[in-house]
Steps between C-alpha positions, in 0.01 A plus 500: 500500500836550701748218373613202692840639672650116439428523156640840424804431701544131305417747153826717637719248577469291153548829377854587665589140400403524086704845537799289666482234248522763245804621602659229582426374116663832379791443695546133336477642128780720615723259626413218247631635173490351180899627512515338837792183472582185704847473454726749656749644181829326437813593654643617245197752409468604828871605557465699209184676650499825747159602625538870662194575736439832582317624849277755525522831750722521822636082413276358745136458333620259215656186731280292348825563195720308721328239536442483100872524525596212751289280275673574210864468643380157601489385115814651462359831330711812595287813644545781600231699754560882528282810520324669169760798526773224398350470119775661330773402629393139522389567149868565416634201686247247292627655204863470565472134648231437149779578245787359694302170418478433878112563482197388208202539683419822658137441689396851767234467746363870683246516769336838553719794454745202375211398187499890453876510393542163296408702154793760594704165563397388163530760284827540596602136486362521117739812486781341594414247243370239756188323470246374795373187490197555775425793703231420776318783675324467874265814514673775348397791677507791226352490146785296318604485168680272231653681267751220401505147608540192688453177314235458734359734771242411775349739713294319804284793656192589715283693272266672818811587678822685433656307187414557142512315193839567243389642202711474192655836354577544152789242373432281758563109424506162694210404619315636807228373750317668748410274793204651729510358853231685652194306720799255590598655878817613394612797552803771351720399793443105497473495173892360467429299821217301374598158423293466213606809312863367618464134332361698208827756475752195557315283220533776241852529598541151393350460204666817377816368587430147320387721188817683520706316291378657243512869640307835338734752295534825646300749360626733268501889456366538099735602288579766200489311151885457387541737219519363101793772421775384771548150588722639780198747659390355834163451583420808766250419789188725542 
């Protein structure tokens, strides 16, 4: 028996809407964090704040960055929005403005090529003796690394498309989470656009920054054990 063309388009339809549902419910536990805060950070905390966000390839794919940005300026939280290639030198201006005492809460947000390079950006802030408070990661595009640490990292990808998950390299701490988007319609290039993922990114800014009074310790390079024959022997670094 041949089946009734009404019912198998009806069957189809309530089929593309469960599938819409469902991705509109993984969109919501995105933007509704536990992490996620009502209150916008104090003045004082947020002055005290820079978020860098870093574009992806050719500076025109990641605009959904500015827009991060503008938001942030508007609660009095200084950005600033350049392209991935930036990393070290704005890596050396965070650390200059950090231990002039002008900055305590360094927070770096990357979308594709721009997610690639924020461990680069970190290890070299930890170098410099500088530690991250939250590093947040919009489809990173190449199979990344930690190898030393934000307080906090969060990398937001599409697991059937061209982002990957972080994976944590040996001496690797803070604590990392992997978000998978996938089934939710976004895609690598709206990804930073999508207003959900964005209300997600600007209330982990916020509740970083309202934890930051309290900020993580830069992380170390081990040391030699000072020798028992000569108080005066300085420890050597491996």
């Amino acid at each position: 028996m041949r089946p009734n063309g009404r019912h198998t388009a009806g069957a189809s339809q309530s089929s593309a809407l469960r599938m819409w549902a469902m991705g509109l419910l993984l969109l919501s536990a995105v933007a509704i964090s536990p992490t996620s805060v009502k209150a916008a950070p104090s003045q004082a905390a947020a002055a005290t704040t820079h978020v860098y966000l870093l574009r992806g390839v050719l500076n025109i794919f990641s605009l959904g960055l500015d827009t991060i940005g503008a938001r942030l300026q508007a609660q009095g939280i200084p950005v600033t929005v350049a392209n991935f290639v930036s990393w070290s030198s704005l890596a050396d201006e965070a650390a200059s403005a950090y231990k002039a005492g002008r900055l305590k809460t360094i927070i770096l947000v990357g979308h594709s090529s721009g997610a690639t390079a924020l461990p680069d950006m970190i290890a070299k802030l930890n170098q410099l003796g500088v530690p991250v408070k939250l590093a947040i990661g919009l489809d990173s595009v190449f199979k990344t690394k930690l190898s030393t640490g934000a307080e906090r990292y969060i990398n937001i990808y599409i697991g059937d498309g061209p982002g990957e998950p972080v994976r944590r390299a040996e001496g690797f701490r803070g604590k990392l989470d992997n978000v998978d988007v996938r089934g939710t319609g976004v895609g690598h290039v709206s990804i930073d656009k999508n207003e959900a993922i964005q209300r997600r990114v600007i209330a982990e800014i916020d509740a970083a920054i309202m934890r930051s009074r309290a900020p993580v310790a830069p992380i170390a390079e081990p040391r030699a054990p000072r020798s028992s024959h000569s108080a005066a022997a300085a420890p050597s670094r491996n």
